[in-house]
SEFIBA-694822 format. One record per residue (C-alpha): residue number from 1; residue in three letters; x, y, z. Coordinates in pm, whole numbers, plus 50000, padded with zeros to 5 digits. Layout:
REM SEFIBA-694822
[NUM,'Ala',[X,Y,Z]];
...
//
This chain:
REM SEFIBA-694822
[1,'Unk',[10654,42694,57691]];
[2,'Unk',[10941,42536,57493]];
[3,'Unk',[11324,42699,57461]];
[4,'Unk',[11229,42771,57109]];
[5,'Unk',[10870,42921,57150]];
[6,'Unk',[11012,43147,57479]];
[7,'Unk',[11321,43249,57245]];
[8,'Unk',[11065,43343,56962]];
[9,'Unk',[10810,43496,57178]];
[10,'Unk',[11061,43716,57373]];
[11,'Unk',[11334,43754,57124]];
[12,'Unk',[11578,43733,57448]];
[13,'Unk',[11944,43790,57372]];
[14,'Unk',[12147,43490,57253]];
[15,'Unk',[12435,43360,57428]];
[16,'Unk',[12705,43450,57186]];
[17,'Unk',[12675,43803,57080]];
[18,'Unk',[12620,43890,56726]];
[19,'Unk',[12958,44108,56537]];
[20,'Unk',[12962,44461,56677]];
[21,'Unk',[13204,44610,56358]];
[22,'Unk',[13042,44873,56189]];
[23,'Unk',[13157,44664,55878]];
[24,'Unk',[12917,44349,55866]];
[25,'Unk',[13174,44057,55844]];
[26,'Unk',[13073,43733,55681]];
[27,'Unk',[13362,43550,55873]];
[28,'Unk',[13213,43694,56235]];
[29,'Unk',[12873,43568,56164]];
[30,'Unk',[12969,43240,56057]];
[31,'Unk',[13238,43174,56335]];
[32,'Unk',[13002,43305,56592]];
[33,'Unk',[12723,43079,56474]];
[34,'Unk',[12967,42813,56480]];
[35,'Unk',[13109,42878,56824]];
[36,'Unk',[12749,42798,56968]];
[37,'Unk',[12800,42424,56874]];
[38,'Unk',[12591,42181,56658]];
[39,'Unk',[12224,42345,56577]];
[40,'Unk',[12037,42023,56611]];
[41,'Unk',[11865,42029,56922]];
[42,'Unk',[11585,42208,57044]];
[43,'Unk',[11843,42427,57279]];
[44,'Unk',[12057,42446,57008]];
[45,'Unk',[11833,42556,56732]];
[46,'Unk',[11672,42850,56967]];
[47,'Unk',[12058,42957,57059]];
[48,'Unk',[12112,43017,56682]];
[49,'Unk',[11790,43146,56598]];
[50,'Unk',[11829,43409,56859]];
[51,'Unk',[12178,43485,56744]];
[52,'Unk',[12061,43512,56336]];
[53,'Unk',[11778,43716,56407]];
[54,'Unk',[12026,44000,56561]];
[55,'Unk',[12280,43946,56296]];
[56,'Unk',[11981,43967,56033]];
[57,'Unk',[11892,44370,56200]];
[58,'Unk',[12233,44434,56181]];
[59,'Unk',[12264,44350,55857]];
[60,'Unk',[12006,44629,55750]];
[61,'Unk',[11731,44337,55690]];
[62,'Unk',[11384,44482,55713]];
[63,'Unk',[11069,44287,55864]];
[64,'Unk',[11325,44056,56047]];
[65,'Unk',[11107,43758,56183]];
[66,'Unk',[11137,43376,56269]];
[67,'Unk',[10845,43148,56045]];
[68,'Unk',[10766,42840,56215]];
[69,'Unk',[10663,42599,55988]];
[70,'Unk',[10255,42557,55927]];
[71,'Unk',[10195,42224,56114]];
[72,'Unk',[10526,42167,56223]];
[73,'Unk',[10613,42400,56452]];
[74,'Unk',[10939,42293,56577]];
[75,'Unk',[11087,42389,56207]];
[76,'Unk',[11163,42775,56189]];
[77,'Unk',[11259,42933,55906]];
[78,'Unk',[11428,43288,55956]];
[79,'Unk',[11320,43579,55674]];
[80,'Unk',[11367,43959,55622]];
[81,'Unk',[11394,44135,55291]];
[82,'Unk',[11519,44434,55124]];
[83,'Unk',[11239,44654,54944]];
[84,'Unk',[11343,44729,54640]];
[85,'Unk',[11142,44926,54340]];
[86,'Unk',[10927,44622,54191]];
[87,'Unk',[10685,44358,54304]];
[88,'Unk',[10924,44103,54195]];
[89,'Unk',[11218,43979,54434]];
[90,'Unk',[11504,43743,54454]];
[91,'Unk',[11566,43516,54694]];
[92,'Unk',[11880,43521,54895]];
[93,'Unk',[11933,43184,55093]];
[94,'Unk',[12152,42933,55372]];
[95,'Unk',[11981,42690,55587]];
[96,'Unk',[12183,42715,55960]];
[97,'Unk',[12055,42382,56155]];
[98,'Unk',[12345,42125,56128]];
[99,'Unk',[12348,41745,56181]];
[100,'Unk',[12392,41632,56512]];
[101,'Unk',[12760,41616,56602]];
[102,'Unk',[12904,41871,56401]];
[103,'Unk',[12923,42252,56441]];
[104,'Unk',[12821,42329,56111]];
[105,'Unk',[13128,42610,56030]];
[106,'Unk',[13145,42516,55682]];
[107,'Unk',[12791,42322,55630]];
[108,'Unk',[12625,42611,55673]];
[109,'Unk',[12672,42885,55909]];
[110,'Unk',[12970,43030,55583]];
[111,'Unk',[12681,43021,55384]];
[112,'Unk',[12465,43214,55662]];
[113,'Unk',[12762,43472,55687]];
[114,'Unk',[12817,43523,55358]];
[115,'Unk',[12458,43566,55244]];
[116,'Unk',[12401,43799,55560]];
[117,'Unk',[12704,44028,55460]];
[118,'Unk',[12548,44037,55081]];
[119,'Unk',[12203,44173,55211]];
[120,'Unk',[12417,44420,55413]];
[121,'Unk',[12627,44554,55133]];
[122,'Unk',[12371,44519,54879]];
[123,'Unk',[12169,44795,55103]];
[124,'Unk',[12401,45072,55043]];
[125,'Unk',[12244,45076,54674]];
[126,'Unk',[11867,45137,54485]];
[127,'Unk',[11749,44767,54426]];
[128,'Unk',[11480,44690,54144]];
[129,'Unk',[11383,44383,54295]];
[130,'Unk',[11287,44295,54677]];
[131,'Unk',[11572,44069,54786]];
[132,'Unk',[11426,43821,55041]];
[133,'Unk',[11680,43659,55287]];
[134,'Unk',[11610,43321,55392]];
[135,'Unk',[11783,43064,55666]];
[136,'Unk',[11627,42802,55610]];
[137,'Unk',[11586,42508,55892]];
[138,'Unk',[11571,42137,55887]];
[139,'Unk',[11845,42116,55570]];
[140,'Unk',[11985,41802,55673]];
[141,'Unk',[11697,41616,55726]];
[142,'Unk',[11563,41638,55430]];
[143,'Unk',[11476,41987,55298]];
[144,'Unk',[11187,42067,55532]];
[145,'Unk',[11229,42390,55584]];
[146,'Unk',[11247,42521,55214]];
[147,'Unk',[11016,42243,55071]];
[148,'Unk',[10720,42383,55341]];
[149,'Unk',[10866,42747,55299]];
[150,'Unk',[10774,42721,54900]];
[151,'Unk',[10482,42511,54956]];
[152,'Unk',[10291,42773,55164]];
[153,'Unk',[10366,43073,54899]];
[154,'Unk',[10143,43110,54644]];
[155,'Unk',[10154,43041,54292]];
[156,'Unk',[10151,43396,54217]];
[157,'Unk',[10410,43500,54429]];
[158,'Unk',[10640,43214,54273]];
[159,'Unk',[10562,43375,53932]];
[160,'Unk',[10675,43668,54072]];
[161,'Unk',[11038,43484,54195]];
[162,'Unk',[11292,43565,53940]];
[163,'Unk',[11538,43386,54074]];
[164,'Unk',[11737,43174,54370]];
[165,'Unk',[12034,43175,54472]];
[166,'Unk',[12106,42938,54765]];
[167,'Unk',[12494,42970,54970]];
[168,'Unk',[12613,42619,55042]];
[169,'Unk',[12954,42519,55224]];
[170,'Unk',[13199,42788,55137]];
[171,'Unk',[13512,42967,55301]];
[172,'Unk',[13701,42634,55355]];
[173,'Unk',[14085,42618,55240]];
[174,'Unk',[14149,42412,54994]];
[175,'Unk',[13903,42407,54775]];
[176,'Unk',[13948,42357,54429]];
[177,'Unk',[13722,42671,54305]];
[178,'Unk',[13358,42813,54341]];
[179,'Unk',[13108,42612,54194]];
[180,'Unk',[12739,42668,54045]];
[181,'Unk',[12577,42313,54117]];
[182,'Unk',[12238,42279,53867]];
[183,'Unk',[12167,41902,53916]];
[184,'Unk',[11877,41790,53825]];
[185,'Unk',[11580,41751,54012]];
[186,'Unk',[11186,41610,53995]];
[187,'Unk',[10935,41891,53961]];
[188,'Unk',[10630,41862,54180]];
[189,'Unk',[10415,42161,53987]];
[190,'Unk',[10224,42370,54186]];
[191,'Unk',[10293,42687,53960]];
[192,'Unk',[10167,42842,53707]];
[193,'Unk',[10352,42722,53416]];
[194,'Unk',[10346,42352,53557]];
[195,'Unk',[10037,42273,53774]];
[196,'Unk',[10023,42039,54029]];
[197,'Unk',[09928,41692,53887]];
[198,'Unk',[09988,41815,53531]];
[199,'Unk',[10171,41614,53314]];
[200,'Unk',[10499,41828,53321]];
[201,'Unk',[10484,41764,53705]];
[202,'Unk',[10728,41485,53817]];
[203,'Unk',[11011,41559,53515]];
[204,'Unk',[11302,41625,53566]];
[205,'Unk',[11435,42002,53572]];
[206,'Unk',[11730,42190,53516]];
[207,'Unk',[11819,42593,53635]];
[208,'Unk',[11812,42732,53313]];
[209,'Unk',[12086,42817,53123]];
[210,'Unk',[12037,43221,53188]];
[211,'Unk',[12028,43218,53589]];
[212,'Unk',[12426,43003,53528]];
[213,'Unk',[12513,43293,53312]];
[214,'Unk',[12456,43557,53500]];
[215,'Unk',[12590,43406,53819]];
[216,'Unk',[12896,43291,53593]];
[217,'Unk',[12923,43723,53457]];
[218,'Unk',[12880,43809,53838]];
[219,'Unk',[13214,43640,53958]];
[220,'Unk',[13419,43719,53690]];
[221,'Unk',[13300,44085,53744]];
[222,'Unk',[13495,44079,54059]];
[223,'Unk',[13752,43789,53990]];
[224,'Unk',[13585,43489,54112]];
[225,'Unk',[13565,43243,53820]];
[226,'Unk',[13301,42987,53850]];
[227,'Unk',[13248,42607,53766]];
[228,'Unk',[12975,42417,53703]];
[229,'Unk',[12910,42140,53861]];
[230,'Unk',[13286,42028,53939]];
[231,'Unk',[13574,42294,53987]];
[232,'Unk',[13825,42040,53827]];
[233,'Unk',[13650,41859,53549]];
[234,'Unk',[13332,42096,53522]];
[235,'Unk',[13201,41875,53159]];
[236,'Unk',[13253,41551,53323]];
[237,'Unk',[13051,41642,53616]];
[238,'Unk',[12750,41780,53442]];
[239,'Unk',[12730,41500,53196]];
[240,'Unk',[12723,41280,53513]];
[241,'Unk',[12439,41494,53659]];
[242,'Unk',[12225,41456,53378]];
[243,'Unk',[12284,41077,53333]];
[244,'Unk',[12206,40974,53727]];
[245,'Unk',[12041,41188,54015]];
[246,'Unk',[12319,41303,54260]];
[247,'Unk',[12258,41212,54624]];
[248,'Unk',[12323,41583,54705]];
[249,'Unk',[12023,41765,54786]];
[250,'Unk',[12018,42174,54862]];
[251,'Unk',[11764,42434,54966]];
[252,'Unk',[11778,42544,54589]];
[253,'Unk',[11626,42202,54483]];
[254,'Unk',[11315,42296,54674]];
[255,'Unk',[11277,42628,54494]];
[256,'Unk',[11356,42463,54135]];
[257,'Unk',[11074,42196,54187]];
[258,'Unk',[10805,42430,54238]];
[259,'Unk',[10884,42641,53935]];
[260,'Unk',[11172,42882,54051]];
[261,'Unk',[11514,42921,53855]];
[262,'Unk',[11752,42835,54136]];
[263,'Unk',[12111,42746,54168]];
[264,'Unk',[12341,42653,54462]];
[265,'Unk',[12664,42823,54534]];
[266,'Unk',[12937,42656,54679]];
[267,'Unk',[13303,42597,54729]];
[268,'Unk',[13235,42162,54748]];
[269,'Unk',[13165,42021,54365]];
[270,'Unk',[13046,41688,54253]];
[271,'Unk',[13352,41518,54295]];
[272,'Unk',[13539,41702,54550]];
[273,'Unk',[13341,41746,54848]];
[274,'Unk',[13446,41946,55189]];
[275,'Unk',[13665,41669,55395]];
[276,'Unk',[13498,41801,55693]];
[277,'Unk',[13185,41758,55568]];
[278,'Unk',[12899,41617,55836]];
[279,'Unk',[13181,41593,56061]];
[280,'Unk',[13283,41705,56413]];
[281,'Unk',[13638,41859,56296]];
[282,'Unk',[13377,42116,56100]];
[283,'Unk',[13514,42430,56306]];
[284,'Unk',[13485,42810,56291]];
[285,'Unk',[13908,42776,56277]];
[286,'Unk',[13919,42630,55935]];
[287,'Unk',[13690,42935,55770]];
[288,'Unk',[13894,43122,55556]];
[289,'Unk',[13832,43505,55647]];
[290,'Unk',[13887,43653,55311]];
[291,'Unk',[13762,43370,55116]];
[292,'Unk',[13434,43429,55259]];
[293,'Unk',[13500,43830,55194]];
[294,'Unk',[13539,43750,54805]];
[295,'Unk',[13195,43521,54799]];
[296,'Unk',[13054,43815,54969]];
[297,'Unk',[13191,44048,54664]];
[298,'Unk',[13101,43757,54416]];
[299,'Unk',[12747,43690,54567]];
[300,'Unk',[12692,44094,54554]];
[301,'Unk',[12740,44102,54186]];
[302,'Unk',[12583,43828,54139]];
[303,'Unk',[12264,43931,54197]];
[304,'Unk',[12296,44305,54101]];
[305,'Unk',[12318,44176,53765]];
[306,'Unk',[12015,43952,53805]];
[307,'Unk',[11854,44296,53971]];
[308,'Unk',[11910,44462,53612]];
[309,'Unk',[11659,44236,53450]];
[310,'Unk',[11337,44308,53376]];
[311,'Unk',[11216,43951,53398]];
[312,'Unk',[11288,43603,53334]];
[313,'Unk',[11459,43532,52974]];
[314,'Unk',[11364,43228,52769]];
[315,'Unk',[11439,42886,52974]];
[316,'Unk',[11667,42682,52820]];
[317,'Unk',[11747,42319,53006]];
[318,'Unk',[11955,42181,52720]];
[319,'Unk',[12290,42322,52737]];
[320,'Unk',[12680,42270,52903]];
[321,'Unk',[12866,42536,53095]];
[322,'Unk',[13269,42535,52961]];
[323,'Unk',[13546,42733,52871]];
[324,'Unk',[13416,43017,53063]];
[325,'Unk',[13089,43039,52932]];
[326,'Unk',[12757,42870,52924]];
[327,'Unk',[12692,42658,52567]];
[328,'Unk',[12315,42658,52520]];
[329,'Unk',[12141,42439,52291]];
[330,'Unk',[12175,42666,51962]];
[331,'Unk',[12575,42673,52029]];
[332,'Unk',[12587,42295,52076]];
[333,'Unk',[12393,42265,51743]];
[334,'Unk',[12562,42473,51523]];
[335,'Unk',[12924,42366,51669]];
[336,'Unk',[12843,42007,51601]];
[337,'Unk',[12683,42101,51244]];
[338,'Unk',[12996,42238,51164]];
[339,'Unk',[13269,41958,51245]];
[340,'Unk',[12963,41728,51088]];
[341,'Unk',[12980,42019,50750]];
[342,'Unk',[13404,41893,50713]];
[343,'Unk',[13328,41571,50767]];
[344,'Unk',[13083,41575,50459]];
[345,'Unk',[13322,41810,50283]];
[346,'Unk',[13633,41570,50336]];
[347,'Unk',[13431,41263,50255]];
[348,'Unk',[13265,41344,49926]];
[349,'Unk',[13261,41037,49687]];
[350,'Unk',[13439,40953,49412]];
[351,'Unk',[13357,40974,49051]];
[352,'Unk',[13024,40740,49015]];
[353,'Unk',[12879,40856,48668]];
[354,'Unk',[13012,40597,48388]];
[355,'Unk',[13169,40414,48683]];
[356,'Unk',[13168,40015,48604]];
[357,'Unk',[13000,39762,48805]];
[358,'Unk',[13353,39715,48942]];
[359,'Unk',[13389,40035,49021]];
[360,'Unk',[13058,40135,49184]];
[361,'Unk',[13120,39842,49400]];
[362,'Unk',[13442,39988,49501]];
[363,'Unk',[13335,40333,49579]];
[364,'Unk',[13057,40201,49787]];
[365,'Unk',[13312,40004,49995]];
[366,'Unk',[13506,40288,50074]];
[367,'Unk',[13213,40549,50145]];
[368,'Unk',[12919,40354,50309]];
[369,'Unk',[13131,40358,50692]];
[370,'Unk',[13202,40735,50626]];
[371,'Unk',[12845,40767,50557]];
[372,'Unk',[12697,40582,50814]];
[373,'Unk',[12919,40766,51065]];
[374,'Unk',[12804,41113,50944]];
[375,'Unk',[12471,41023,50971]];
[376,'Unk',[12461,40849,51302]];
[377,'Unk',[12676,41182,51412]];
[378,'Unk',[12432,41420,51245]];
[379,'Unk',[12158,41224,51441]];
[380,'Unk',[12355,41239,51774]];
[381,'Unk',[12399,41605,51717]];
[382,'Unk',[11967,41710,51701]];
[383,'Unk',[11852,41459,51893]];
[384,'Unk',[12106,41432,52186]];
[385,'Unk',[12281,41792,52189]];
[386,'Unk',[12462,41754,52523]];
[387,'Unk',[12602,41372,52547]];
[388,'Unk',[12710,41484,52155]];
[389,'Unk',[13058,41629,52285]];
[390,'Unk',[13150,41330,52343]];
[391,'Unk',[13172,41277,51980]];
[392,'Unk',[13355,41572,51863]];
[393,'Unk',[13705,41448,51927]];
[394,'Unk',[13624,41159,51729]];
[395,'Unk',[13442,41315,51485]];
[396,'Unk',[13722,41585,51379]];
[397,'Unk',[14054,41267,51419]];
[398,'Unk',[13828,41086,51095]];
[399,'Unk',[13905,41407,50916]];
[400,'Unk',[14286,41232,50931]];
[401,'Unk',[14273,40873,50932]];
[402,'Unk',[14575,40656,50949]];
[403,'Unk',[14720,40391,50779]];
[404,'Unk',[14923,40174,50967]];
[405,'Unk',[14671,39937,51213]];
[406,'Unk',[14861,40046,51509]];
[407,'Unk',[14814,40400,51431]];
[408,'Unk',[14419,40292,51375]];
[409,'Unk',[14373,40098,51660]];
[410,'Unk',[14538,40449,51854]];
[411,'Unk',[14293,40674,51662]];
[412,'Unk',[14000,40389,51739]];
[413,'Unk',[14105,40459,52142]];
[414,'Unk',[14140,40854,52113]];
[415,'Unk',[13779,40880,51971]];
[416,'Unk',[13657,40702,52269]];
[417,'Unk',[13831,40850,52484]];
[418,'Unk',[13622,41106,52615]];
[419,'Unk',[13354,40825,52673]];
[420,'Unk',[13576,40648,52877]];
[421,'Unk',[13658,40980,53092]];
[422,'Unk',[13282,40961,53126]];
[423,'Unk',[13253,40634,53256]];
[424,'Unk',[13504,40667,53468]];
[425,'Unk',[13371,40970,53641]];
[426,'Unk',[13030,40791,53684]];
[427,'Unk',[13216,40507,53830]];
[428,'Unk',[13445,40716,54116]];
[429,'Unk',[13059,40914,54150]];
[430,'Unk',[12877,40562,54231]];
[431,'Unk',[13178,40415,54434]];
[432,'Unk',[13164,40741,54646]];
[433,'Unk',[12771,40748,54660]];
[434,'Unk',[12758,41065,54476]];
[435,'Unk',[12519,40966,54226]];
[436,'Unk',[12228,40669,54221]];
[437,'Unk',[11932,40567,54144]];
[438,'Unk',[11881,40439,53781]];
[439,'Unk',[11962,40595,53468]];
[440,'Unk',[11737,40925,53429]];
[441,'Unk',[11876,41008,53065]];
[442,'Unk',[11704,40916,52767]];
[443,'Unk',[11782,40582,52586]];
[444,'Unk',[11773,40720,52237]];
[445,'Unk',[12054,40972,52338]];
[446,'Unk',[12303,40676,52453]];
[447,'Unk',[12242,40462,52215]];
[448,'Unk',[12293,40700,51948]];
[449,'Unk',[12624,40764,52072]];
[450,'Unk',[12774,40406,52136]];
[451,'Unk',[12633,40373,51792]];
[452,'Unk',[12823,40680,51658]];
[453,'Unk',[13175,40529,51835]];
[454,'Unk',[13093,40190,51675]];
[455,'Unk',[13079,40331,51343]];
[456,'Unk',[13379,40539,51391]];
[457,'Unk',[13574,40223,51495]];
[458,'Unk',[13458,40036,51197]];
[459,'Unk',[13543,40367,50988]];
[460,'Unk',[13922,40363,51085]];
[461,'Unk',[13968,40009,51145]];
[462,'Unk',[13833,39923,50772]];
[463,'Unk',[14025,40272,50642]];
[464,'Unk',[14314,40121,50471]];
[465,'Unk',[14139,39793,50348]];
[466,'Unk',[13862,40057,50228]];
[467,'Unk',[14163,40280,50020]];
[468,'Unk',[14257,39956,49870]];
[469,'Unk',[13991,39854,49762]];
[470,'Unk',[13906,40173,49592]];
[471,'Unk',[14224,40148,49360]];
[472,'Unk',[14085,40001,49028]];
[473,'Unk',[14238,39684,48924]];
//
């Protein structure tokens, strides 16, 4: 018999202790799952899994058991649940094997803590939903351990899933701020809204704009102000995300391609990753004990506001999270139709009726770039909602365009300015191999906005020639 199969067979005590306070502390867990070393090996693995599955009693977790994985036994998932008043549940998650020289304090025995003190203070209340607790195995590999945990449920259950919310690297000083990460990722069906071998099966999919808003309501409820995607330049970040696929991969990607809404929660973003990340100096020291007690309190309220629904709302993949608040498609629509409504109202024609030849030729000088920037931004702003922002600032500096050519060529640069910021970003994201592959967003969207920033350059350079022009005589 193998260390792992005696451990799960006899549940025998684990060497390090699990926390005695009557108080469940996320900080104890983690540290103490830390202090065991890295959770690699098949010793290693069977000293944490002996050491989670007493924390998980403690916690107040009910049918407490280790899963090993159908056909690959040496992957063992650890589950217990909450019973609350409904069939449905949602799905509380870490993953606590780490890779092989590091112990794993911060990637993810915080996450283990923190999600383990959330079960135990979301207890102490009536739940709608069943909350099922995951810690998940095999992570670092490759997502094993979620990808066959969601594989072996059934299509039914999924349906039943309204949501996951997966607890990734957190607790570490100096991090810039909590951050919801919603990249992309490539569904593989097998539910039933997307089928396996369906058509929809293999697109790309995005947590839906709901799941960000509550999560994004549930921190500010107790102070703790989420970003999305980055915690420093949040738009930037997602508009990377959806261009490229990020080399990041979480136990929430695993729920999200089989049909569950799923986020990750962590205190590492896009650009800013944990400097101790994969590495040995990955302590229990450098946990932060009441950083980990606020993601505890944020976590909490997190999903007690998810608890209050009565099922998923309407899906909606097409939006950006700024400013506080999550923009879904609609917003983006109607706050582009507006800046596009001044630009019409600012750039109505001149008199044409009794006009000369002259004349007409004239006012079609001066109009024709104004019009074929309002249309290529009208365009930009139905067809390609989200990469549209980074027209606006252009769009509302044509409402005032200079005269002097310096002063143009300035106003030309502004405009494409927050393209630049983009490409920027994308370029630090490549060089630190946070993004690749090839592109994975849609042609018609960028070339509808290069096209858009053409025509606004040839709209402000031409400006004053245009004005001239327009003068009879």
């Amino acid at each position: 018999m193998t260390i792992l199969a005696a451990v799960l067979h006899a549940a025998v005590p684990a060497r390090a202790a699990a926390p005695t306070s009557e108080a469940f502390s996320a900080y104890e867990t983690a540290s103490g799952l830390a202090n065991l070393g890295p959770r690699s090996a098949e010793e290693e693995q069977a000293r944490g899994v002996a050491f989670l599955l007493e924390a998980m009693r403690r916690a107040g977790l009910q049918g407490v058991r280790a899963v090993p994985l159908a056909g690959q036994p040496s992957v063992v998932n650890l589950e217990g649940e909450l019973p609350g008043q409904l069939g449905d549940e949602i799905v509380l998650s870490a993953h606590y094997d780490t890779v092989a020289r590091s112990p794993g304090a911060g990637d993810d025995a915080s996450g283990c803590g923190v999600v383990l003190a959330a079960a135990a203070d979301l207890r102490r209340t009536p739940l709608r939903h069943t909350i099922r607790v995951v810690l998940f195995d095999s992570e670092e590999p490759g997502l094993f351990g979620s990808r066959g945990w969601v594989a072996a449920r059934s299509p039914e259950w999924r349906a039943r899933v309204l949501a996951g919310l997966n607890v990734e690297m957190v607790g570490w000083a100096g991090s810039a701020g909590p951050t919801i990460h919603t990249f992309p990722v490539h569904s593989t069906g097998g539910g039933p809204s997307v089928p396996a071998g369906s058509e929809a099966a293999g697109k790309r999919v995005l947590a839906p704009a709901w799941l960000v808003h509550f999560v994004q309501r549930g921190g500010e409820a107790v102070g703790w102000r989420f970003s999305v995607a980055d915690n420093r330049f949040p738009l930037l970040a997602q508009l990377v995300s959806r261009a490229f696929d990020a080399r990041f991969a979480a136990d929430a990607d695993s729920l999200l391609e089989r049909g569950i809404p799923a986020v990750t929660l962590s205190d590492s973003s896009l650009l800013l990753l944990d400097p101790a990340y994969h590495r040995p100096a990955d302590v229990a020291g450098r946990l932060d004990a009441a950083r980990l007690d606020r993601w505890v309190q944020a976590v909490t309220a997190s999903v007690r506001r998810l608890d209050g629904l009565a099922g998923r709302p309407l899906a909606e993949d097409r939006y950006l999270a700024a400013f506080g608040r999550v923009w879904a498609r609609r917003d983006l629509l109607w706050t582009g139709f507006l800046v596009w409504a001044l630009l019409v109202f600012r750039g109505l024609p001149g008199r044409w009726r009794g006009a000369s030849i002259e004349e007409h030729g004239r006012q079609q000088r001066r109009y024709l770039p104004g019009f074929a920037f309002r249309l290529l931004l009208l365009l930009a702003i139905f067809l390609a909602p989200v990469f549209a922002v980074l027209l606006l600032p252009a769009a509302l500096l044509s409402l005032f365009p200079p005269r002097r050519a310096v002063a143009r060529a300035a106003w030309i640069l502004l405009g494409a300015l927050p393209l630049l910021a983009f490409l920027a970003a994308l370029a630090f994201a490549f060089a630190g191999d946070l993004v690749g592959g090839g592109y994975q967003g849609g042609w018609l969207e960028a070339g509808l906005v290069l096209a858009t920033l053409l025509a606004y350059a040839v709209l402000i350079a031409r400006h004053r020639e245009a004005e001239v022009a327009a003068k009879p005589g």
